[in-house]
N, CA, C and O of each residue as an XYZ file, in Angstrom:
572
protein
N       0.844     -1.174      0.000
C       0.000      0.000      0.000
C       0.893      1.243      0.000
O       1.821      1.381      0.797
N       0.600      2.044     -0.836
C       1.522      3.460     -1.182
C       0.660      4.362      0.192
O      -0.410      4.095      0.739
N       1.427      5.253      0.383
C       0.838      6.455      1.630
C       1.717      7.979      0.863
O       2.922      8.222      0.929
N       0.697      8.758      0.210
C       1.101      9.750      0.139
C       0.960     11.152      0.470
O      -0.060     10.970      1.136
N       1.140     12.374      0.552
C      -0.033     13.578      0.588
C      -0.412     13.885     -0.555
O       0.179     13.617     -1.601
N      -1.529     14.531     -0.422
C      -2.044     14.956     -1.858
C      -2.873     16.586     -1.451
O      -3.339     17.029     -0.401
N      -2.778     17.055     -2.637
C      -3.895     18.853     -2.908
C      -5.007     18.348     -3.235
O      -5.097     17.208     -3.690
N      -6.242     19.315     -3.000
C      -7.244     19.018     -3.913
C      -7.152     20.141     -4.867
O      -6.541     21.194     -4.687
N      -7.579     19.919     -5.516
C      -7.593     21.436     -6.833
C      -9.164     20.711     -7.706
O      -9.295     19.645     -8.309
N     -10.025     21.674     -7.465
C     -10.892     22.098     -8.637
C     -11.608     20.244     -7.701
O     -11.808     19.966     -6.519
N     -11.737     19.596     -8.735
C     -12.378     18.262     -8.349
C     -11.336     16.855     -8.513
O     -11.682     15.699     -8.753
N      -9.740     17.485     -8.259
C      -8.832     15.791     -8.137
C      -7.697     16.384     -7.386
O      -7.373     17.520     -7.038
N      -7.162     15.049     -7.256
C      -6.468     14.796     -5.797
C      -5.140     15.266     -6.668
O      -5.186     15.013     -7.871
N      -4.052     15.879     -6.195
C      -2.386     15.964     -7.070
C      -1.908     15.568     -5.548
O      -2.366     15.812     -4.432
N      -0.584     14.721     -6.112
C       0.867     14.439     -5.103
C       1.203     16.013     -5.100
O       1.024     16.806     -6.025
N       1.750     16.268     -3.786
C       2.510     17.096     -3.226
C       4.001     17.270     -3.241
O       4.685     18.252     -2.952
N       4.462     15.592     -3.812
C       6.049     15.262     -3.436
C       6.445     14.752     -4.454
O       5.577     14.641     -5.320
N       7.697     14.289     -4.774
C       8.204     13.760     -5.999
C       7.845     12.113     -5.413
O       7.933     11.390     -6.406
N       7.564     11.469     -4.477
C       7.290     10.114     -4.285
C       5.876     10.281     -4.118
O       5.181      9.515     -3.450
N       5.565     11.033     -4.575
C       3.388     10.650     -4.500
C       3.398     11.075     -5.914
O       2.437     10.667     -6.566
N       4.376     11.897     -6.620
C       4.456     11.423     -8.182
C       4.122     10.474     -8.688
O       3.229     10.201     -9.490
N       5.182      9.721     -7.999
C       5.698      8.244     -8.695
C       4.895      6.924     -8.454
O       4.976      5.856     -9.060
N       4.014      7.324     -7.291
C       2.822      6.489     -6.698
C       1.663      6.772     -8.349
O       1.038      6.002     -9.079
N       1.841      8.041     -8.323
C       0.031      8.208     -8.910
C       0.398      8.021    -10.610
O      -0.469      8.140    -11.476
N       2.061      7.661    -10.948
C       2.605      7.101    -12.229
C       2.196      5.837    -12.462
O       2.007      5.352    -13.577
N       2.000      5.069    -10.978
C       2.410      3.575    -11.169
C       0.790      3.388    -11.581
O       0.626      2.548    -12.465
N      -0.052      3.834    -11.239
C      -1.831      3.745    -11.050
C      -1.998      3.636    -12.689
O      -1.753      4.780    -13.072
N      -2.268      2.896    -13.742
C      -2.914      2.604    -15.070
C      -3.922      3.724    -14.958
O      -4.616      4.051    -13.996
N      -3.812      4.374    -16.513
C      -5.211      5.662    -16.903
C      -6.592      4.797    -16.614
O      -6.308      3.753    -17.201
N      -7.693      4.632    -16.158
C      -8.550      3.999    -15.973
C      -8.664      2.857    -14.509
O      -9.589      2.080    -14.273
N      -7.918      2.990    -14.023
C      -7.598      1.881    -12.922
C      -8.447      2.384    -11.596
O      -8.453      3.566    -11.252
N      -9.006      1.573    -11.048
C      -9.648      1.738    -10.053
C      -8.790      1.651     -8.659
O      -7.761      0.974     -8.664
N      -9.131      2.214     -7.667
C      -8.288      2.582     -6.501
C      -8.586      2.872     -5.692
O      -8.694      4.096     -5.631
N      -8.995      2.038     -4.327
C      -9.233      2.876     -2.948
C      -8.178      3.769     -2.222
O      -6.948      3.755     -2.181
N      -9.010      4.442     -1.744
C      -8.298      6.040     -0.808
C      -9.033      5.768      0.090
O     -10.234      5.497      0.081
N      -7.828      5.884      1.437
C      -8.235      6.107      2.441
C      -7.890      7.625      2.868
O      -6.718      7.845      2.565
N      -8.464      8.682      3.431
C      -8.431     10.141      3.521
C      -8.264     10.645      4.879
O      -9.183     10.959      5.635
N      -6.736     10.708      5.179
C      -6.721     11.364      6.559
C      -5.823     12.471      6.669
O      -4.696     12.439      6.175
N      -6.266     13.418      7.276
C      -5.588     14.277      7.666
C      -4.728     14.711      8.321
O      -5.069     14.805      9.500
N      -3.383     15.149      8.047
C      -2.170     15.217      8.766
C      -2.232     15.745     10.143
O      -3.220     16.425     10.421
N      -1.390     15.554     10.998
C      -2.074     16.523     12.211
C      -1.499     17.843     12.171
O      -0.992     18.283     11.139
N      -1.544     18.388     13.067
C      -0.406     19.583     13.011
C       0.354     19.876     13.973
O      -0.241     20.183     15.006
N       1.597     19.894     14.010
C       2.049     20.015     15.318
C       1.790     20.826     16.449
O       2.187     20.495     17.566
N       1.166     21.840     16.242
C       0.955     22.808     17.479
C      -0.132     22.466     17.942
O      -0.424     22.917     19.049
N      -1.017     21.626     17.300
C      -1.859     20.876     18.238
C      -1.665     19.780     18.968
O      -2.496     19.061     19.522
N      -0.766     19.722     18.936
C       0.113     18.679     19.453
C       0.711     19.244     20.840
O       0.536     18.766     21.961
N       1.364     20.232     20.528
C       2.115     21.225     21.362
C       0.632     21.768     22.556
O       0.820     21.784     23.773
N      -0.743     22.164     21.940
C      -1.767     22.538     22.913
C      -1.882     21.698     23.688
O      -1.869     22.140     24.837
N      -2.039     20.217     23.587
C      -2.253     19.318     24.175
C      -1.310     19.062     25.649
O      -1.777     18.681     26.723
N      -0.044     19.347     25.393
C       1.140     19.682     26.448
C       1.414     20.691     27.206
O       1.867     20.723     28.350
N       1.032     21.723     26.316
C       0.833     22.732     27.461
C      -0.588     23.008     28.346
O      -0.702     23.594     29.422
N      -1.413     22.507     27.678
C      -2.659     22.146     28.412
C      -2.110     21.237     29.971
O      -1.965     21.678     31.111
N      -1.986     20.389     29.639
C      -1.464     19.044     30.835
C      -0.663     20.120     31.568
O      -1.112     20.553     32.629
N       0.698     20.665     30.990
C       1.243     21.208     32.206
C       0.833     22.370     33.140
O       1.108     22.601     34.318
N       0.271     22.860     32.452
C      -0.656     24.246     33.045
C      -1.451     23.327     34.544
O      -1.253     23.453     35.752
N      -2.515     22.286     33.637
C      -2.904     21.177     34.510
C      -2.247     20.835     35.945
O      -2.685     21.073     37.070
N      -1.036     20.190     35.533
C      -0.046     19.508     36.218
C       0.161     20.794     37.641
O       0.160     20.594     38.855
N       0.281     21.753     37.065
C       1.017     22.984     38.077
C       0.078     22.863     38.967
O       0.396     22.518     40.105
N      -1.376     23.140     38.614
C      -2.327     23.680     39.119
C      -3.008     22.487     40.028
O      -3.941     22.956     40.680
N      -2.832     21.226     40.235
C      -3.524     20.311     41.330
C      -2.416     19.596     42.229
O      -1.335     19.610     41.640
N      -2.370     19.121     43.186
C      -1.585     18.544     44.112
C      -1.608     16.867     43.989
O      -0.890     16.138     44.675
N      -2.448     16.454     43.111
C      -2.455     14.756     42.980
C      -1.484     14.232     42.262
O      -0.572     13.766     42.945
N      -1.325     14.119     40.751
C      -0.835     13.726     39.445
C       0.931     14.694     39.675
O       1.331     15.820     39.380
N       1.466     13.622     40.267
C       3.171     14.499     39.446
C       3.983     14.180     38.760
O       5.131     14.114     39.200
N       3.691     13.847     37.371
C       4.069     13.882     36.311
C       3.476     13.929     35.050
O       2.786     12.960     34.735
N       3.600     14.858     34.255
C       2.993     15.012     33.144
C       2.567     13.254     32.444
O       1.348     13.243     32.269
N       2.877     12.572     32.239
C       3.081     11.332     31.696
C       1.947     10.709     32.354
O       1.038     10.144     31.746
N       2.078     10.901     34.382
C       1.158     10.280     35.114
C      -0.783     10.899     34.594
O      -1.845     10.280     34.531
N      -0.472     12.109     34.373
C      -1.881     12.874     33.765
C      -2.144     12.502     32.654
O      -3.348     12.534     32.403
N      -1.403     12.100     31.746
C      -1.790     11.709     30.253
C      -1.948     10.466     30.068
O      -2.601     10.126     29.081
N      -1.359      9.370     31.024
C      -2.014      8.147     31.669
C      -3.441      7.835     31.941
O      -4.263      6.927     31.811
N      -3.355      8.674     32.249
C      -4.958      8.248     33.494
C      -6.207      9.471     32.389
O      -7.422      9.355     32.228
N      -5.625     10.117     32.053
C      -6.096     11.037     30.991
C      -6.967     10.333     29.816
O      -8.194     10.413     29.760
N      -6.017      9.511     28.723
C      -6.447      8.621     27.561
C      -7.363      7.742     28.277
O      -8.437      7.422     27.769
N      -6.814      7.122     30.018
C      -7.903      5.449     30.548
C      -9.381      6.441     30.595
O     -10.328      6.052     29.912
N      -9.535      7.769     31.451
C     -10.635      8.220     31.707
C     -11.634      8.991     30.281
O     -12.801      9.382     30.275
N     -10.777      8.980     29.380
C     -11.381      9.807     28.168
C     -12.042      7.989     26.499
O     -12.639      7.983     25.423
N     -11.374      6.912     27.419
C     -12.322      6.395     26.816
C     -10.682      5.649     25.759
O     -10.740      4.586     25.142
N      -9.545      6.455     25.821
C      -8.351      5.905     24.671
C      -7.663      4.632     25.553
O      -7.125      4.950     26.614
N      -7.658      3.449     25.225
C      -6.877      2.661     25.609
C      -7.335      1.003     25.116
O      -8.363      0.824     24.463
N      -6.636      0.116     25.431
C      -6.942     -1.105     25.062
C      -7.223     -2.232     26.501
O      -6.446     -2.339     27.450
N      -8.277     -2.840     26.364
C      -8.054     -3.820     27.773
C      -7.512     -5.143     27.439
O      -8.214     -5.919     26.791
N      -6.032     -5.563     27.914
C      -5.550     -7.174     27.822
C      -6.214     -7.627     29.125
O      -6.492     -6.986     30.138
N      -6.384     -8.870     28.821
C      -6.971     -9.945     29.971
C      -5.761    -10.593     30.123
O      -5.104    -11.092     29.209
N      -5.331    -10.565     31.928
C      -4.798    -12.011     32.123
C      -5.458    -12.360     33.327
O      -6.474    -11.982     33.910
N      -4.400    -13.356     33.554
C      -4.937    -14.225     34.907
C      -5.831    -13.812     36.091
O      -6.761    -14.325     36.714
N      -5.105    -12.600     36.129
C      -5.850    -11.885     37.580
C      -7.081    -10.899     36.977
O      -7.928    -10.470     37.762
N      -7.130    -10.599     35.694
C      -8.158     -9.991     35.386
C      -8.145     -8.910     33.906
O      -7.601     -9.301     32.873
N      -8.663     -7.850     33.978
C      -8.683     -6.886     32.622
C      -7.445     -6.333     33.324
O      -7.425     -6.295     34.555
N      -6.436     -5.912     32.613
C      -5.789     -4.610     32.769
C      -5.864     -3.531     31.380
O      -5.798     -3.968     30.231
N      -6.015     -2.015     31.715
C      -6.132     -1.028     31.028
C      -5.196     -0.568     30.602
O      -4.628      0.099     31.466
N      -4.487     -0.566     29.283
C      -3.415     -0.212     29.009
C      -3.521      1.190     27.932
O      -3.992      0.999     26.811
N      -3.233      2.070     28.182
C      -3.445      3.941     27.516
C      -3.351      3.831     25.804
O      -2.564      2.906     25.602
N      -3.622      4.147     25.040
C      -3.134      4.089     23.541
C      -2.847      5.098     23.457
O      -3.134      6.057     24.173
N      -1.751      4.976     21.858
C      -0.920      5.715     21.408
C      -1.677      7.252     21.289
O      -2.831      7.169     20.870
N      -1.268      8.443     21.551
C      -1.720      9.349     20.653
C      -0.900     10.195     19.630
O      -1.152     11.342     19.262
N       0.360      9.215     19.161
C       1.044      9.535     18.172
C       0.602     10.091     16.836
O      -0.466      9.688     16.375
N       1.394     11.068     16.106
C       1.103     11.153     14.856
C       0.704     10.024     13.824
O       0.296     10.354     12.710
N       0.786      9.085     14.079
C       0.941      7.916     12.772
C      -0.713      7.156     13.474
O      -1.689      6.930     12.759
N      -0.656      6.868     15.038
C      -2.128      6.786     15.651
C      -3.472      7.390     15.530
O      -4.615      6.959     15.678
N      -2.844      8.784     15.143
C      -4.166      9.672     15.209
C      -4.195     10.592     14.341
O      -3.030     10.920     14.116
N      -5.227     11.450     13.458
C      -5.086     12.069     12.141
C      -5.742     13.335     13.140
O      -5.724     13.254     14.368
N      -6.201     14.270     12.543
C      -6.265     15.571     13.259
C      -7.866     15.617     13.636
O      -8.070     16.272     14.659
N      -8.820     15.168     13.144
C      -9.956     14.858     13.374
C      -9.622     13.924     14.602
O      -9.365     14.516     15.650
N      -9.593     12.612     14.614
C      -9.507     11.873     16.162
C      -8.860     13.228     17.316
O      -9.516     13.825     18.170
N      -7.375     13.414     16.964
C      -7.088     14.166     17.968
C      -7.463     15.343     18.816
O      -7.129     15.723     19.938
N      -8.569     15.949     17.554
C      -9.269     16.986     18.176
C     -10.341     16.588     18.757
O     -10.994     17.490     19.283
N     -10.807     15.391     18.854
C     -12.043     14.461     19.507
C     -10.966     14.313     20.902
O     -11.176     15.067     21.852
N     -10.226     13.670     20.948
C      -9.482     13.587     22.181
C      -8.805     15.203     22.836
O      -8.239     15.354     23.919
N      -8.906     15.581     22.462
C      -8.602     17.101     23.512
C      -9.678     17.268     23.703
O     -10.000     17.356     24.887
N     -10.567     17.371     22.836
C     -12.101     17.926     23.737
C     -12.198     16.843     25.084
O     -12.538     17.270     26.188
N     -12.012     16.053     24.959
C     -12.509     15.029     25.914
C     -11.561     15.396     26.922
O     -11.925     15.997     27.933
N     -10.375     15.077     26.715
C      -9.292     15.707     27.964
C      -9.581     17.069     28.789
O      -9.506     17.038     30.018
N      -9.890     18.183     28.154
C     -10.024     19.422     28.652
C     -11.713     18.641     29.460
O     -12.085     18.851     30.615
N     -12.142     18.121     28.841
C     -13.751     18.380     29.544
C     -13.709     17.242     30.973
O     -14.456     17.147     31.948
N     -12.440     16.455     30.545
C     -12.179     14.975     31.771
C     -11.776     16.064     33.113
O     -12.304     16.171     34.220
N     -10.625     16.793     32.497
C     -10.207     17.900     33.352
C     -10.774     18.905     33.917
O     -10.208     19.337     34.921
N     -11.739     19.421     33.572
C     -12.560     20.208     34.253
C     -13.383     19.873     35.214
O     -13.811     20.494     36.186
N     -13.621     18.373     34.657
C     -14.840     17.210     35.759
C     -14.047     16.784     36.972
O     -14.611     16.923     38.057
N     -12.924     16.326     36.953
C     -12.652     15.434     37.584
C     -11.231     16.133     38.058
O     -11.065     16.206     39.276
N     -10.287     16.607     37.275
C      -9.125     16.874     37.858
C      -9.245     18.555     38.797
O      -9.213     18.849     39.992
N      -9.330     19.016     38.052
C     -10.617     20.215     38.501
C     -11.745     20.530     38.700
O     -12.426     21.265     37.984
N     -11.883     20.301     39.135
C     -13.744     20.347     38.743
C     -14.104     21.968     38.900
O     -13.478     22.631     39.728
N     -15.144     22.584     38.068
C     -15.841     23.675     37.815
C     -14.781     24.314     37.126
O     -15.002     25.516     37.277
N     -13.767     24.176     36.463
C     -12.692     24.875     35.739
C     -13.645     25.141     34.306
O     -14.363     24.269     33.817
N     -13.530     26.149     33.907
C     -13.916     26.342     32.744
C     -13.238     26.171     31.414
O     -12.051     26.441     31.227
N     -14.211     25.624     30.334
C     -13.185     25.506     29.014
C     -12.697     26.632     28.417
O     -11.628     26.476     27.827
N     -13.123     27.594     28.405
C     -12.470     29.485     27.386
C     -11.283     29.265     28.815
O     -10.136     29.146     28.385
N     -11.362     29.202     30.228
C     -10.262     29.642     30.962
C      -9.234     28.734     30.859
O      -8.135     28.986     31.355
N      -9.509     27.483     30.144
C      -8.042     26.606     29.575
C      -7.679     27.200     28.863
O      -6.470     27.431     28.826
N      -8.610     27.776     27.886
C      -7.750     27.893     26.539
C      -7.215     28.954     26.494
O      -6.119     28.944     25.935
N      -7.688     30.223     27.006
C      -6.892     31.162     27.787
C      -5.474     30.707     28.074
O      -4.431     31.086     27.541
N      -5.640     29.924     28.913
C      -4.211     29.831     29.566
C      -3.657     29.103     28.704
O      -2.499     29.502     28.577
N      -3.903     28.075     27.909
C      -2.862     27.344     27.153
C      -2.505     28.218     25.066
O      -1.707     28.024     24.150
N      -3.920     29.303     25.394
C      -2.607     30.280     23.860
C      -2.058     30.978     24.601
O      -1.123     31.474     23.973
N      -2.070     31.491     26.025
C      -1.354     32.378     26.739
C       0.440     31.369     26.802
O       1.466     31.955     26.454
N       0.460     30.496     27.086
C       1.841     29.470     27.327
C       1.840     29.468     25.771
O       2.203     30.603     25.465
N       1.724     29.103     25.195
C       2.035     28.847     23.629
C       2.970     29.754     22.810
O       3.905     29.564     22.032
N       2.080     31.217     23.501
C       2.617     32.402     23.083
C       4.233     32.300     23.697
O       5.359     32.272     23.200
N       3.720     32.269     24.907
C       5.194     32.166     25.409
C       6.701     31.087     24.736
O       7.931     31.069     24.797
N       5.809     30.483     24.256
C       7.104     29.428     23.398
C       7.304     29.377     22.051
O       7.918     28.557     21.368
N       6.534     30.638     21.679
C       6.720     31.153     20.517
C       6.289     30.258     19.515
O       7.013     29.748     18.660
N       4.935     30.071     19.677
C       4.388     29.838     18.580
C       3.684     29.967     17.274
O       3.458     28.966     16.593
């Protein structure tokens, strides 16, 4: 299976790269072809997501480590896988890597995080006063 980016223009898809060229060379004039369509993420949403947590992190006395919040974060927002063994289910966190998640999922999972966080890690915290604070840090790291 080829993986490339592509433009849309007008009503068709163009490669972006000299190897999504050479992908959409190999495709016969008439050839039929599934697409799967996901969207890249972007890194600074990536970056919100971290400074969100640490803003987080500062602000409660339970969770001390960023890692420990984004743990328990993905189990309470619904991201993770359950293995069974002997003694029972264990909950293990899933990836929220670039290659895991396209920018649609990931923006499904921050909503959920900010709203897990307001319930439970904070409770009555408001969502505009996260986001406040996390383009306020952003700014700061020059984004």
């Amino acid at each position: 299976m080829a993986t490339f980016l592509a433009v849309k223009k007008l009503q068709a898809l163009y490669a972006v790269d000299a190897s999504g060229e050479a992908v959409m060379r190999s495709i016969a004039q008439g050839e039929i072809v599934g697409i799967e369509i996901r969207r890249p993420r972007n890194v600074q949403f990536h970056r919100k997501l971290f400074a969100m947590l640490s803003i987080i992190l500062e602000n409660q006395d339970y969770y001390r480590s960023i890692d420990d919040l984004l743990d328990v974060c993905k189990i309470r927002c619904g991201h993770y896988r359950v293995v069974e063994t002997k003694l029972g289910q264990v909950l293990i966190p899933s990836s929220i890597s670039f290659a895991a998640m396209d920018e649609v999922a990931f923006a499904e999972f921050y909503d959920k995080a900010v709203a897990w966080v307001a319930t439970e890690v904070i409770p009555g915290l408001e969502r505009h006063d996260v986001d406040e604070e996390v383009r306020a840090a952003l700014l700061t790291f020059g984004e």
